[in-house]
N, CA, C and O atoms as a GROMACS GRO file, in nm:
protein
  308
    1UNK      N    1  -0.329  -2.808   0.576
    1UNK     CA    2  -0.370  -2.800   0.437
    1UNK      C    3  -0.346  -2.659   0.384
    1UNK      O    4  -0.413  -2.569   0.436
    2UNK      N    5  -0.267  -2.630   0.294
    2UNK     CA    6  -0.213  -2.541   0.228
    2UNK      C    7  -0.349  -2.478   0.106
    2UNK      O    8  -0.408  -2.536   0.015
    3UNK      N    9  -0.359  -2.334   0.160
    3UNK     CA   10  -0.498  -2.246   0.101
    3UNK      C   11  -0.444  -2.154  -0.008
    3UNK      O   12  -0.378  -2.069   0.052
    4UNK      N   13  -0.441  -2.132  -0.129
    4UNK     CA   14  -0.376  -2.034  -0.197
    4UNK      C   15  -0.464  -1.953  -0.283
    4UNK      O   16  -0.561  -2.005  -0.338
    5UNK      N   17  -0.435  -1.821  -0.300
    5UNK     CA   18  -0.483  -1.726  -0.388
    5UNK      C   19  -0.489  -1.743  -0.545
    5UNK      O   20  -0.380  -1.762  -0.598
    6UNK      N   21  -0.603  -1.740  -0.629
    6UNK     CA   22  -0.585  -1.801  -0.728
    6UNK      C   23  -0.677  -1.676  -0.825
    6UNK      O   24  -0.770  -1.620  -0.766
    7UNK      N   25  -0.651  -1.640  -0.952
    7UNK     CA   26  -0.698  -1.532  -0.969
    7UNK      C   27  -0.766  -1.611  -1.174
    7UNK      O   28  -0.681  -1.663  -1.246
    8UNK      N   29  -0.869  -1.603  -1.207
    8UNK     CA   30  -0.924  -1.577  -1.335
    8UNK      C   31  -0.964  -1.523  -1.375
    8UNK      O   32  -0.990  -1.417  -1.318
    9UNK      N   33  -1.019  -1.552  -1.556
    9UNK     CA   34  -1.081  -1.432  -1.629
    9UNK      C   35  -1.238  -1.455  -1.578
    9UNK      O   36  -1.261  -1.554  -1.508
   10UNK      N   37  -1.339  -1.368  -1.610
   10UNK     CA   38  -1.456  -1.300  -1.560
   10UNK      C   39  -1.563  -1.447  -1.627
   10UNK      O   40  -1.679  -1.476  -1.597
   11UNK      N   41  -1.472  -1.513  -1.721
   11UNK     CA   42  -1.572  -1.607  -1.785
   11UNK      C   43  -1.549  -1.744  -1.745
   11UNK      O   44  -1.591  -1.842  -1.806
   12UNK      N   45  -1.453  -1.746  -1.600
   12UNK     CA   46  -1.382  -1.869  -1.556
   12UNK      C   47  -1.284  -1.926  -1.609
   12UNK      O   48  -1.226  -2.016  -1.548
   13UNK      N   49  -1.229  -1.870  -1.777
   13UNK     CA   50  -1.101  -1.906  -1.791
   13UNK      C   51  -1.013  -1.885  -1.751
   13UNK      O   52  -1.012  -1.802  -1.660
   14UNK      N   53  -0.856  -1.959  -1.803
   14UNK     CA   54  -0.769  -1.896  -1.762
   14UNK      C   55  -0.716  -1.874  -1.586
   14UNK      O   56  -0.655  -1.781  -1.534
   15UNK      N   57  -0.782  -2.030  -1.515
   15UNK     CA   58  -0.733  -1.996  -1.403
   15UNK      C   59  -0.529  -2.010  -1.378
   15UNK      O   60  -0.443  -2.069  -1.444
   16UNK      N   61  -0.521  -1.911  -1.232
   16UNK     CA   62  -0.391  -1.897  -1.227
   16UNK      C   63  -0.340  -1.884  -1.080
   16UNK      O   64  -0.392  -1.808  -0.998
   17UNK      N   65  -0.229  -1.969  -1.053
   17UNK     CA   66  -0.227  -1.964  -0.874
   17UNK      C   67  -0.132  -1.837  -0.858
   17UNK      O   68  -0.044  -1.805  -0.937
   18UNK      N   69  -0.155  -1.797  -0.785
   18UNK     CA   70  -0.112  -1.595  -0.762
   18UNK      C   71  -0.010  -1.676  -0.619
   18UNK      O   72   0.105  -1.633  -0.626
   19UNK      N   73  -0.024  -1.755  -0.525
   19UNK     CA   74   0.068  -1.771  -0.397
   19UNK      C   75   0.013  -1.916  -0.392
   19UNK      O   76  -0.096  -1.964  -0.421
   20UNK      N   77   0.175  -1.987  -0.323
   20UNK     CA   78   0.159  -2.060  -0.299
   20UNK      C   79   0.306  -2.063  -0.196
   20UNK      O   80   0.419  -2.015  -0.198
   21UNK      N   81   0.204  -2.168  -0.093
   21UNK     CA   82   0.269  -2.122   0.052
   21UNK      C   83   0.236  -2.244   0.115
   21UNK      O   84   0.179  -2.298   0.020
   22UNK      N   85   0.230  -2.325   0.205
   22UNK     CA   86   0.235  -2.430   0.317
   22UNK      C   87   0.104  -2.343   0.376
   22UNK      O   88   0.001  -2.402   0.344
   23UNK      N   89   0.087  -2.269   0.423
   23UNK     CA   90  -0.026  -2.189   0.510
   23UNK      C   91  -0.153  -2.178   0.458
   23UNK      O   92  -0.188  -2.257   0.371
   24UNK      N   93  -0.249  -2.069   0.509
   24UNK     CA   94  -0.353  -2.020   0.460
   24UNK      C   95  -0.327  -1.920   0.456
   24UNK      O   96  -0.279  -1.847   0.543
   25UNK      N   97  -0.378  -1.882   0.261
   25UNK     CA   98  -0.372  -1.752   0.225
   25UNK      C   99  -0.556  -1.719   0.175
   25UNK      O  100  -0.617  -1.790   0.094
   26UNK      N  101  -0.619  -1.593   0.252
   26UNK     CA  102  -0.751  -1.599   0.216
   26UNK      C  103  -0.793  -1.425   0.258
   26UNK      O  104  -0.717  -1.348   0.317
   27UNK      N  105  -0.885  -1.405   0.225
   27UNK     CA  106  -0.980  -1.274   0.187
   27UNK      C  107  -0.893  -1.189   0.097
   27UNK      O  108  -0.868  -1.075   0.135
   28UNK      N  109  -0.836  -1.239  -0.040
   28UNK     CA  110  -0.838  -1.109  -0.138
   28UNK      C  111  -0.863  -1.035  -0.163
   28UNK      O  112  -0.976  -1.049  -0.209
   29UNK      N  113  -0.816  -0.878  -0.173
   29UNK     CA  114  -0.864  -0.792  -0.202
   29UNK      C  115  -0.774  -0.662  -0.354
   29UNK      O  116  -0.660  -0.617  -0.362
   30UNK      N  117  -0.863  -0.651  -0.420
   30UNK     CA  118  -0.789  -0.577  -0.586
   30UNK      C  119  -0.788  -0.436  -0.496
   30UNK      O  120  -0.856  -0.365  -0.421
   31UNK      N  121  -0.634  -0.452  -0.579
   31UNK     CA  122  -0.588  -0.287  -0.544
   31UNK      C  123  -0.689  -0.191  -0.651
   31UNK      O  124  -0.753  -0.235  -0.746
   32UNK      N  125  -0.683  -0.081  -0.615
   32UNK     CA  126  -0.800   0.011  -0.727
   32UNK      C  127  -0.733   0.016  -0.866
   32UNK      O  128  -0.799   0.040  -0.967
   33UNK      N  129  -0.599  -0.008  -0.869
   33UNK     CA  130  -0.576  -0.021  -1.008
   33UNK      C  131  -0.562  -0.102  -1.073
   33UNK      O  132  -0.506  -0.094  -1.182
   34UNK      N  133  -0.640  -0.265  -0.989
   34UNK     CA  134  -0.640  -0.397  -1.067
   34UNK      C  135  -0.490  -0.444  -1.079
   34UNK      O  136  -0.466  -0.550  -1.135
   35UNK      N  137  -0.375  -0.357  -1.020
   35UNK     CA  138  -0.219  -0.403  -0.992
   35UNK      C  139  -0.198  -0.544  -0.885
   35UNK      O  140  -0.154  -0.655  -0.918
   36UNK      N  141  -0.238  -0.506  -0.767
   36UNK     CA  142  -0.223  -0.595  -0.688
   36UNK      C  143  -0.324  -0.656  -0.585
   36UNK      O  144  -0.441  -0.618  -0.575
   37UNK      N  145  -0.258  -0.766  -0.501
   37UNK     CA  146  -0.376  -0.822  -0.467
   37UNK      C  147  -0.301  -0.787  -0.289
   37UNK      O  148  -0.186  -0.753  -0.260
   38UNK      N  149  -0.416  -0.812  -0.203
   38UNK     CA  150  -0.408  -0.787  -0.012
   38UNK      C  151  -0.504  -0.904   0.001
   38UNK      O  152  -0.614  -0.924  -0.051
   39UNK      N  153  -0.439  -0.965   0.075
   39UNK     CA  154  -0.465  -1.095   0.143
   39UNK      C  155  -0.354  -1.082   0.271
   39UNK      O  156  -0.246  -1.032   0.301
   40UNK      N  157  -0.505  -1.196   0.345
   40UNK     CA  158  -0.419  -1.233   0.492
   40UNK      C  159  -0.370  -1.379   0.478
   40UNK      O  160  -0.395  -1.447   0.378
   41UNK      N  161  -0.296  -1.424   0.588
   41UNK     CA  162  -0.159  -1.529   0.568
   41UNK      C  163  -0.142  -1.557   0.726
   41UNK      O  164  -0.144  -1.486   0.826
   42UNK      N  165  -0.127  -1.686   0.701
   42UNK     CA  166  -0.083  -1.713   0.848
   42UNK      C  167   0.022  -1.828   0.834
   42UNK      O  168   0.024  -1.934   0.896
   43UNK      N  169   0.139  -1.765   0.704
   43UNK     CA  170   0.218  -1.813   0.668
   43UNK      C  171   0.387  -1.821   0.775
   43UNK      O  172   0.486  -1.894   0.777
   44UNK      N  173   0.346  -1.716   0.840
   44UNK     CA  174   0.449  -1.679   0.927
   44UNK      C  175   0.373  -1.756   1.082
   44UNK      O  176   0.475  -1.767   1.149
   45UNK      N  177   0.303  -1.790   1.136
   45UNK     CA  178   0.205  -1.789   1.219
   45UNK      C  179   0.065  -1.762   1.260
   45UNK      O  180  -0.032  -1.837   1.268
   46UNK      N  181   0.073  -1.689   1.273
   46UNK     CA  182  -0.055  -1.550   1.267
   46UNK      C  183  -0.077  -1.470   1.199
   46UNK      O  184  -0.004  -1.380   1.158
   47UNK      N  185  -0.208  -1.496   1.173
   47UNK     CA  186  -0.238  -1.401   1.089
   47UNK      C  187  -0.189  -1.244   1.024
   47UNK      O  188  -0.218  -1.158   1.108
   48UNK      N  189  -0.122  -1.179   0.899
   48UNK     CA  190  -0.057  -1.058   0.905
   48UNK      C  191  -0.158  -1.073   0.734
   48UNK      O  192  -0.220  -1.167   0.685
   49UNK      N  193  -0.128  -0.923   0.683
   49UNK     CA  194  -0.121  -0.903   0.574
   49UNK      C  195  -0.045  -0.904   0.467
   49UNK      O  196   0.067  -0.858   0.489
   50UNK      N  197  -0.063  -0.942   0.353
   50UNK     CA  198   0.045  -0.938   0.270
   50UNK      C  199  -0.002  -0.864   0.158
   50UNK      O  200  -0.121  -0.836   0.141
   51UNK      N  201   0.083  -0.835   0.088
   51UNK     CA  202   0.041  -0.774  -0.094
   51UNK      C  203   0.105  -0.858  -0.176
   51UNK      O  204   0.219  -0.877  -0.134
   52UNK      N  205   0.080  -0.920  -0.278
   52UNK     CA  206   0.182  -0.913  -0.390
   52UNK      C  207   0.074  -0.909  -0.544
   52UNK      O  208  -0.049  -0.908  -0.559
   53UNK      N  209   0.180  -0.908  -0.630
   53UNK     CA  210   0.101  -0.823  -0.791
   53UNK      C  211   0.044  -0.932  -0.807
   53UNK      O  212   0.051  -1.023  -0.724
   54UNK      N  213  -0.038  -0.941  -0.943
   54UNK     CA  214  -0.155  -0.989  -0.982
   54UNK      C  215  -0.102  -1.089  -1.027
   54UNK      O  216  -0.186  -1.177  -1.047
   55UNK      N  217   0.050  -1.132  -1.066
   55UNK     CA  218   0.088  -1.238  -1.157
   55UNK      C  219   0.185  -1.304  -1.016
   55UNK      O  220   0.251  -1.404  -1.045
   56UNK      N  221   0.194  -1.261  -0.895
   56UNK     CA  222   0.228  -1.354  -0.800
   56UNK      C  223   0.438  -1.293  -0.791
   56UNK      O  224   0.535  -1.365  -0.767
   57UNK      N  225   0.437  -1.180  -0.814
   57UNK     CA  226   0.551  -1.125  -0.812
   57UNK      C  227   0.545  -1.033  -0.670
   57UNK      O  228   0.445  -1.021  -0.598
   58UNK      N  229   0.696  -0.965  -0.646
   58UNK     CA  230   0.674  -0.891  -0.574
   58UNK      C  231   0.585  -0.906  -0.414
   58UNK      O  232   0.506  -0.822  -0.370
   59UNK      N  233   0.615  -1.003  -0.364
   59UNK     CA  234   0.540  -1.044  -0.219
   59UNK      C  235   0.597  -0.965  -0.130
   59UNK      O  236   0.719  -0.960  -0.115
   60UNK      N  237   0.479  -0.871  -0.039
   60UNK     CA  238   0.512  -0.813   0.063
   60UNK      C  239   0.471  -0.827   0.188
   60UNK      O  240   0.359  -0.776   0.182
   61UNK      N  241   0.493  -0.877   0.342
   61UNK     CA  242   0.473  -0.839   0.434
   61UNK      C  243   0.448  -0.710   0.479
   61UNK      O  244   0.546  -0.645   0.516
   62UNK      N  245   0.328  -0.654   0.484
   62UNK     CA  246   0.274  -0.522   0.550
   62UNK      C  247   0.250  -0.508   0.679
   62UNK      O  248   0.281  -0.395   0.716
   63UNK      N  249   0.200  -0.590   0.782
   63UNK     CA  250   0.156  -0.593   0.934
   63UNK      C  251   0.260  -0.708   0.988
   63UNK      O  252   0.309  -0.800   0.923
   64UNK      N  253   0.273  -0.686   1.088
   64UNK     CA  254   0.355  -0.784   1.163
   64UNK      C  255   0.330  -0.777   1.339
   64UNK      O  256   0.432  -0.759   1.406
   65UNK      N  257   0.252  -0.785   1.382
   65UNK     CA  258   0.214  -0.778   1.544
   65UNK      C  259   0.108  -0.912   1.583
   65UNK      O  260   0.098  -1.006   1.504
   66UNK      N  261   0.060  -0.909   1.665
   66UNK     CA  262  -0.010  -1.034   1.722
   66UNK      C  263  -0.153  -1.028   1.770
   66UNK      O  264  -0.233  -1.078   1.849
   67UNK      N  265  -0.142  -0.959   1.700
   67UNK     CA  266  -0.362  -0.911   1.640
   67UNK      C  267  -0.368  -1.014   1.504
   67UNK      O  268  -0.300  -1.010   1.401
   68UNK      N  269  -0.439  -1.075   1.531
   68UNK     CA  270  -0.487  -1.178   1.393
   68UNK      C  271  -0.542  -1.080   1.264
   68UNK      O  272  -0.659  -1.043   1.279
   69UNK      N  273  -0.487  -1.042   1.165
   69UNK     CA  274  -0.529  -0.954   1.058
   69UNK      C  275  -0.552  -1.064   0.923
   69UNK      O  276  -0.475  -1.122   0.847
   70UNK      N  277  -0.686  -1.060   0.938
   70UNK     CA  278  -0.763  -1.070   0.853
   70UNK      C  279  -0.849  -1.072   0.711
   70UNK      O  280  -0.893  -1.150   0.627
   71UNK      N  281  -0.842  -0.899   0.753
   71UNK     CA  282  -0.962  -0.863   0.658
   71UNK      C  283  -0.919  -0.742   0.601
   71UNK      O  284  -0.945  -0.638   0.661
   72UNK      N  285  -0.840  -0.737   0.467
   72UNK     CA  286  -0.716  -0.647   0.392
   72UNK      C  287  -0.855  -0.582   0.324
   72UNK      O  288  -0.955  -0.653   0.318
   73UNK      N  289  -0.857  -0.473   0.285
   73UNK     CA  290  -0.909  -0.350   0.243
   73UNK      C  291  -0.834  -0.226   0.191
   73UNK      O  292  -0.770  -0.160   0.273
   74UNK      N  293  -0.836  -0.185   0.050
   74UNK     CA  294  -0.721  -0.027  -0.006
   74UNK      C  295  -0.829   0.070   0.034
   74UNK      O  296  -0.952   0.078   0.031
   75UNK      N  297  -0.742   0.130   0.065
   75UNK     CA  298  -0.876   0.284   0.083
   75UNK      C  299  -0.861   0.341  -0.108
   75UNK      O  300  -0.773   0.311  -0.190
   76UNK      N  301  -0.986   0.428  -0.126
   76UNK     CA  302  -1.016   0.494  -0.235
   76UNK      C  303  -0.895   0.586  -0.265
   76UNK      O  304  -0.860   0.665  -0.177
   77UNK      N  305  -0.842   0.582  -0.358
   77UNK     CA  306  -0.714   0.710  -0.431
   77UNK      C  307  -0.785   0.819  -0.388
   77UNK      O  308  -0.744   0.933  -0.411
   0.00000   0.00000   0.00000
């Protein structure tokens, strides 16, 4: 069952699917400048991190090893 990142406004409108993938995509996390989103994926297999922007552009693979990653966190600017 396919899990995807889905992002709305503060008043529940306006929902919007940010990824969509065959896998599980889960624990979102806002970059500090509200640009992009870090989520884990176990779209490839195992668990890794990914980024992509707020409107579902720009998808990145960041981790790639065989530690189950999880739990995405930006450090403070």
């Amino acid at each position: 069952m396919a899990v995807d990142v889905h992002v709305m406004d503060v008043d529940g409108s306006h929902l919007r699917r940010v990824t969509n993938d065959t896998g599980t995509d889960m624990n979102p996390s806002w970059s500090p400048d509200g640009q992009w989103l870090a989520f884990a994926s176990n779209r490839d297999g195992d668990f890794e991190i990914y980024i992509v922007q707020a409107d579902g552009k720009g998808l990145r693979k960041l981790t790639d090893n065989t530690a189950g990653d999880t739990e995405p966190a930006w450090s403070p600017r």
